[in-house]
C-alpha positions in Angstrom: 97.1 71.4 57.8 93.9 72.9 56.4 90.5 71.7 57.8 87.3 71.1 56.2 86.1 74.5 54.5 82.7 74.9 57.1 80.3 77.4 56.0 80.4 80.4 58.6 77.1 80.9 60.7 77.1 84.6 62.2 74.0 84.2 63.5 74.9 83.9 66.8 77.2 86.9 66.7 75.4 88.9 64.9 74.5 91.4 67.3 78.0 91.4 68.4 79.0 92.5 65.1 76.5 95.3 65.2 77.7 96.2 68.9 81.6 96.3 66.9 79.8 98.4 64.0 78.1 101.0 66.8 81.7 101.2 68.2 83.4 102.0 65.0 80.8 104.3 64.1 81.2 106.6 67.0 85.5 106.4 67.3 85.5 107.1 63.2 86.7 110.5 63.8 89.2 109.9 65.8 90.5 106.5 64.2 91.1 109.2 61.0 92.7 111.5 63.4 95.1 109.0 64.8 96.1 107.6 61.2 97.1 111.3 60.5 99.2 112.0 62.7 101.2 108.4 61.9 101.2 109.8 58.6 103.1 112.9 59.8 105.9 111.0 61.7 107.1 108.1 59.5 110.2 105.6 60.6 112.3 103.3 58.9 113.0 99.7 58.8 113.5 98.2 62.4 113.7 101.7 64.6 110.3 103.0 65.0 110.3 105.1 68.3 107.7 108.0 68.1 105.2 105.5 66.3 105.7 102.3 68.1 105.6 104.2 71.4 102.2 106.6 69.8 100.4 103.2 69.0 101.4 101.3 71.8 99.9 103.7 73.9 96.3 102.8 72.3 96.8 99.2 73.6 98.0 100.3 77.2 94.9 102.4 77.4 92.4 99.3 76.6 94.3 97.5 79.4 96.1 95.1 77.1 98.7 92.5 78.2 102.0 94.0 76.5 105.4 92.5 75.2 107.9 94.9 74.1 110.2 93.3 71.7 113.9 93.7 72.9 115.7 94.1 69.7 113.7 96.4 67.4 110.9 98.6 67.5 107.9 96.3 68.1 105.3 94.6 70.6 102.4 92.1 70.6 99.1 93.3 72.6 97.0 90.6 74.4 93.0 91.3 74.7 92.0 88.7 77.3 88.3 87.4 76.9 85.7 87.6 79.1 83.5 84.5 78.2 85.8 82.0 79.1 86.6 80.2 82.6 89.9 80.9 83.6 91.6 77.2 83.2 89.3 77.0 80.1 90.9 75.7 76.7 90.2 78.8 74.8 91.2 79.5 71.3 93.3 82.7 70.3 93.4 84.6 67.6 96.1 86.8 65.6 95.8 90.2 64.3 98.5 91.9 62.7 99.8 95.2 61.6 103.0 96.7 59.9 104.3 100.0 61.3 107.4 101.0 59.1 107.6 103.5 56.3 109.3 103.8 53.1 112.4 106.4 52.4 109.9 108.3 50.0 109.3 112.1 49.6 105.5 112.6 49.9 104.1 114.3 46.8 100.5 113.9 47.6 100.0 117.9 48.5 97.4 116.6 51.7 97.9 118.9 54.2 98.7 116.4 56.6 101.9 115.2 54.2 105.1 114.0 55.9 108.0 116.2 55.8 110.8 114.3 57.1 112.0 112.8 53.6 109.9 109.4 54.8 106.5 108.4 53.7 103.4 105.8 54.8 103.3 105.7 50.6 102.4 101.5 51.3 99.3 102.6 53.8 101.0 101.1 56.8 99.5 104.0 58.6 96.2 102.9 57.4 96.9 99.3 58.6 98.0 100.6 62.4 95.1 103.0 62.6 92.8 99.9 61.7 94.1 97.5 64.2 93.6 100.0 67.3 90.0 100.6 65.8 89.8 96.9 65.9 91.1 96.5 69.3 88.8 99.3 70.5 86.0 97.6 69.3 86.4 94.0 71.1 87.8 95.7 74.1 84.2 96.9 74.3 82.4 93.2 73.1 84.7 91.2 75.4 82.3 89.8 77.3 81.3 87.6 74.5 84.7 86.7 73.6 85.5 82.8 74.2 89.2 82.9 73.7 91.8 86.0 72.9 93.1 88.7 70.5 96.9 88.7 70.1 97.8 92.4 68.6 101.0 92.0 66.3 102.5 95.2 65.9 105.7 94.7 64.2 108.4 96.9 62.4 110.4 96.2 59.4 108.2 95.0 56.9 109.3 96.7 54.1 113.0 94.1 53.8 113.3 94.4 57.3 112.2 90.7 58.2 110.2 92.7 60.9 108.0 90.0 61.8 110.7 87.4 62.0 112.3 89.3 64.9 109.0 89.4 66.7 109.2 84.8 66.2 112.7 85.3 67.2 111.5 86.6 70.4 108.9 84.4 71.2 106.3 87.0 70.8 104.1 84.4 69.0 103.0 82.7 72.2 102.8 85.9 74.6 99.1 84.8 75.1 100.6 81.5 76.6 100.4 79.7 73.2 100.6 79.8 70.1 97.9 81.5 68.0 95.0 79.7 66.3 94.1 81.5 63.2 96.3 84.8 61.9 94.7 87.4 59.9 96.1 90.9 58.2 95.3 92.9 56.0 96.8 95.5 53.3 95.3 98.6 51.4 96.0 99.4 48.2 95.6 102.8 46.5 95.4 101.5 42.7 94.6 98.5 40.6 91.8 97.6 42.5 88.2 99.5 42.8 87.0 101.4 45.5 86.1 99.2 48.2 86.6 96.0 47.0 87.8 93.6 49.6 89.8 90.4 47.8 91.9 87.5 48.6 92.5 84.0 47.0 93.4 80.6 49.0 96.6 79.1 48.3 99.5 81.3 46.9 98.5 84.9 47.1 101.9 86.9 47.3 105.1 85.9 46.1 109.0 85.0 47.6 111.4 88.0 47.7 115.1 86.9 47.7 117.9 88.1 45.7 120.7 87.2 44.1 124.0 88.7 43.4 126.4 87.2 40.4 130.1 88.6 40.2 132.3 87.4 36.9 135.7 87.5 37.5 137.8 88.3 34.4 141.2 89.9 33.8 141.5 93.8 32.9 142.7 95.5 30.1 142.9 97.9 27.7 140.0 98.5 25.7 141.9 98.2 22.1 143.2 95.3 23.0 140.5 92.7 24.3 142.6 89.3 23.2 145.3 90.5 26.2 142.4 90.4 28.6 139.2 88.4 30.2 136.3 90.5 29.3 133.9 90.1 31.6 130.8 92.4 30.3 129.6 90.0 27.4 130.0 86.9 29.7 127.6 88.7 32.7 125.6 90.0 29.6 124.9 86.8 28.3 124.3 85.4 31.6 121.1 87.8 32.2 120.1 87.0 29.1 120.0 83.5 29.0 119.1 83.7 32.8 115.2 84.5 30.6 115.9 81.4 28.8 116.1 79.3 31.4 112.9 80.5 33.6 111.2 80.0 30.6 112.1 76.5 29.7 113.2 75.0 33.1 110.0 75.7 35.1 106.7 74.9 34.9 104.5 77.5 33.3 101.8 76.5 36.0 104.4 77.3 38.5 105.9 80.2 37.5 108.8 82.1 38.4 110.4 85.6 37.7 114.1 86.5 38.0 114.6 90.0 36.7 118.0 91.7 36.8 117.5 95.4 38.1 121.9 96.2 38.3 125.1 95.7 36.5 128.2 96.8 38.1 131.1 97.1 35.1 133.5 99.1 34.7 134.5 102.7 35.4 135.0 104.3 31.5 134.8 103.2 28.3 138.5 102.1 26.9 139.8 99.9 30.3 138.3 96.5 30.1 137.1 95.9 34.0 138.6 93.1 36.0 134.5 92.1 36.8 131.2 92.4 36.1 128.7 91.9 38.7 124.4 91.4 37.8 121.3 91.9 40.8 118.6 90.0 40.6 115.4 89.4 42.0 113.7 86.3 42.9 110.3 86.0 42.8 108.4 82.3 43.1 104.8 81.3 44.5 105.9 77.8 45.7 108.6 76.5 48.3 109.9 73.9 45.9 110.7 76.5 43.0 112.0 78.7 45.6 114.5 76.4 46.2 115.1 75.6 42.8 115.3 79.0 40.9 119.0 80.1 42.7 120.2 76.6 42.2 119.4 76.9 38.3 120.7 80.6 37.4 124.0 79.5 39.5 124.6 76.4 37.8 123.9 78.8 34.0 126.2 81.2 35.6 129.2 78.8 36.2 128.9 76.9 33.1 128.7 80.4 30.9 131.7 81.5 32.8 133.7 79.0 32.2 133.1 78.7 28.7 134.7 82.1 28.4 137.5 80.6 30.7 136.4 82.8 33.8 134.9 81.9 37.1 131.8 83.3 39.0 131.1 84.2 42.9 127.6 84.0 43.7 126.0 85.7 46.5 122.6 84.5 47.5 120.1 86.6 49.9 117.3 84.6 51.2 114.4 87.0 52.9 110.4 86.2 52.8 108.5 83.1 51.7 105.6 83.0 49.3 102.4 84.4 51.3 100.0 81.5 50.9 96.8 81.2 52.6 95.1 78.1 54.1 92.6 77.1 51.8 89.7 76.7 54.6 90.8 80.3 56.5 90.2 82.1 53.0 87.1 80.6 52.5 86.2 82.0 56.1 87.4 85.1 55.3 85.3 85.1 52.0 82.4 84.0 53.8 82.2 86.7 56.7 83.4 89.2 54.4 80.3 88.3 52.4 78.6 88.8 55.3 79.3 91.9 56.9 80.5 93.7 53.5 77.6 92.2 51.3 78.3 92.2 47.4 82.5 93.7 48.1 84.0 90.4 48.5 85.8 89.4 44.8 87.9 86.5 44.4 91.7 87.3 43.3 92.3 85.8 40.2 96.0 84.8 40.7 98.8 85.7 42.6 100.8 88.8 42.8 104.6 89.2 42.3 105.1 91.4 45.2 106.3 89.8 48.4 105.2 90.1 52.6 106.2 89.2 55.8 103.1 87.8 57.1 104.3 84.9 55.2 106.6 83.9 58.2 103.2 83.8 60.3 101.1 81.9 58.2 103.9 79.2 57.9 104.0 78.5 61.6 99.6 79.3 61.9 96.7 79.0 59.7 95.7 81.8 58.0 94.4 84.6 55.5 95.7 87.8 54.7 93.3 90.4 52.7 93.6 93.6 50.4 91.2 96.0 50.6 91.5 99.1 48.1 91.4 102.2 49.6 91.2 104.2 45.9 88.8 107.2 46.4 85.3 106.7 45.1 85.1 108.1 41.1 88.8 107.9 40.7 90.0 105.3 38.1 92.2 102.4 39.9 93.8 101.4 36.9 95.4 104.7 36.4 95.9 106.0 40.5 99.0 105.8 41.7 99.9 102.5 43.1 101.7 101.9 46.5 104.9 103.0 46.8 104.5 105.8 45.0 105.2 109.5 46.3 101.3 110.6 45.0 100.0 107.4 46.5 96.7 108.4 48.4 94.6 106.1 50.6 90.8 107.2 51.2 90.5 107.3 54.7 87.2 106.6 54.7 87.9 103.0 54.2 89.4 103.2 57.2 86.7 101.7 59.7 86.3 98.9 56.7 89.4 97.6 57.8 88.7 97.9 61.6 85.5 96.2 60.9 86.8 93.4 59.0 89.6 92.4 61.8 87.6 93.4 64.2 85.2 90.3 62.6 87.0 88.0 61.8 88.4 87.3 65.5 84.1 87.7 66.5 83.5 85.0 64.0 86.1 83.3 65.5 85.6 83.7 69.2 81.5 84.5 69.4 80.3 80.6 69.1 
């Protein structure tokens, strides 16, 4: 449950955000080193060897308490406190970073481009550099830290339910308890100008689940489609009344998106098939229309199907949650943002249709998760190419922004 939005008071860790800023200042060079080589050596989904093992070795260096997951290529990293009795109640704090890459072939022509047919074209490289800048940086202030920094550095992001395997595992309470506030971040290379750093309380992101509908007909041949059940015009009309109904079951205040992206029918153009089978995507930004939206487009489905005198199978995937933020940890996020980035903080307007696994952390702790946009400085971010794509490119001089921003958040947090 949120608590009272408190205005944050940094005066009393003000020179430890300048000792963090002196830090970052001097490892720059190499925090842009590291990121490029994690650019060069990209992994998929829930096997990440060579990077888990390169970044892991950052932690081990700053002494950090490490938990290896056992099922998939991930680990938490625990930065102990120095300004705390031990027996103290101390708070703890979660920072957390994506290491998987997409199955994209780099187009970007920097000379430091992947080559193995994978690319970091979502910036998690950016993301993994940043946290071990971050961790650097409180290694060094630790004396003034009144609680602990739990690293999350988890694969899988990218539809792998990455961070889900990390819960599975208990990884959330390697500190010896659960986390007190969570906080991540994402760069984007488009859509947003250069620098800005942005968030929103409530929803920010949206659910990603899918949905798979398979009409079952009767085949035939093509001249003769009284002899058989055809089952393209019945998934056809399906999609498209599946429009009608998001618009006029749901609320427009609450909305929801459910966009086909494959039909399956057929193999040639005079055999009638025996089935037609339509993907969809789920999108939603509460729990309730989450629910809801599958329950809706099944019920259409079986009741168009069945006018045509054919029956449905419905296959439903369930994988991340809206992202919402806690209303008081995005105002604290605004606030020190505001802060240490004077005049770069900017509200987001509303939420965005892509989804995130973070969501599974800020439903067990209270939360924020941040953008910052990493478009180069004079290039338009309306017209760059966005994440995901192969000519995605993330300034790299942004880098220690995102260091500096986790980095903090936990001193805001732990530096009373």
């Amino acid at each position: 449950m949120s608590q009272p939005v408190k205005s944050v008071d940094l005066a009393g860790s003000t020179d430890v955000v300048e000792r963090v800023r002196k830090v970052l200042d001097a490892e720059a060079e190499s925090l842009v080193a590291l990121r490029r080589e994690l650019h060069q050596i990209p992994e998929l989904a829930l096997d990440l060897p060579q990077t888990a093992s390169r970044v892991r070795a950052e932690f081990e260096a700053l002494g950090c308490e490490i938990t290896d997951a056992r099922e998939v290529s991930g680990f938490v990293a625990v930065l102990r406190g120095g300004g705390y009795e031990p027996g103290d109640k101390h708070p703890t704090v979660l920072l957390r970073a994506d290491m998987d890459a997409l199955p994209v072939v780099e187009e970007t022509g920097v000379e430091w481009a992947s080559t193995n047919g994978a690319m970091h074209a979502c910036g998690h490289d950016m993301h993994m550099a940043g946290i071990v800048g971050a961790a650097r940086a409180l290694h060094a202030v630790r004396d003034r830290l009144v609680g602990d920094v739990l690293f999350f550095l988890q694969p899988g992001e990218e539809g792998w339910d990455g961070a889900q395997h990390l819960i599975d595992e208990g990884l959330l309470e390697a500190s010896g308890a659960q986390p007190d506030h969570a906080y991540g971040l994402h760069v984007w290379s488009g859509r947003f100008p250069s620098g800005i750093i942005t968030t929103r309380p409530g929803a920010l992101m949206a659910s990603t689940d899918s949905m798979h509908i398979e009409v079952k007909g009767r085949g035939g041949h093509g001249s003769a489609p009284f002899l058989a059940l055809d089952p393209v015009p019945v998934i056809a009309e399906i999609i498209t009344q599946s429009h009608v109904a998001v618009t006029r079951e749901f609320d427009i205040s609450d909305p929801v998106v459910a966009t086909c992206g494959a039909v399956l029918a057929g193999t040639t153009s005079n055999v009638i098939p025996d089935s037609a089978r339509a993907s969809f995507t789920l999108r939603t930004f509460s729990e309730a229309n989450r629910q809801r939206l599958p329950d809706v487009l099944e019920r259409l489905a079986r009741g168009i199907a069945a006018a045509h005198g054919m029956d449905v199978v419905v296959e439903r995937e369930i994988l991340y949650p809206p992202t919402i933020n806690d209303a008081a940890e995005a105002a604290f996020v605004e606030q020190v943002t505001d802060a240490v980035f004077p005049g770069r903080f900017a509200e987001l307007p509303a939420p965005l249709g892509a989804g995130e696994d973070f969501s599974k952390i800020l439903q067990r702790i209270p939360g924020c998760y941040v953008f910052v946009s990493a478009v180069p400085e004079g290039v338009d971010a309306e017209s760059a190419p966005f994440n995901h794509s192969p000519r995605a490119f993330y300034d790299d001089s942004y880098l220690t922004d995102c260091s500096l921003l986790l980095a903090s958040l936990a001193v805001a947090r732990l530096c009373p």
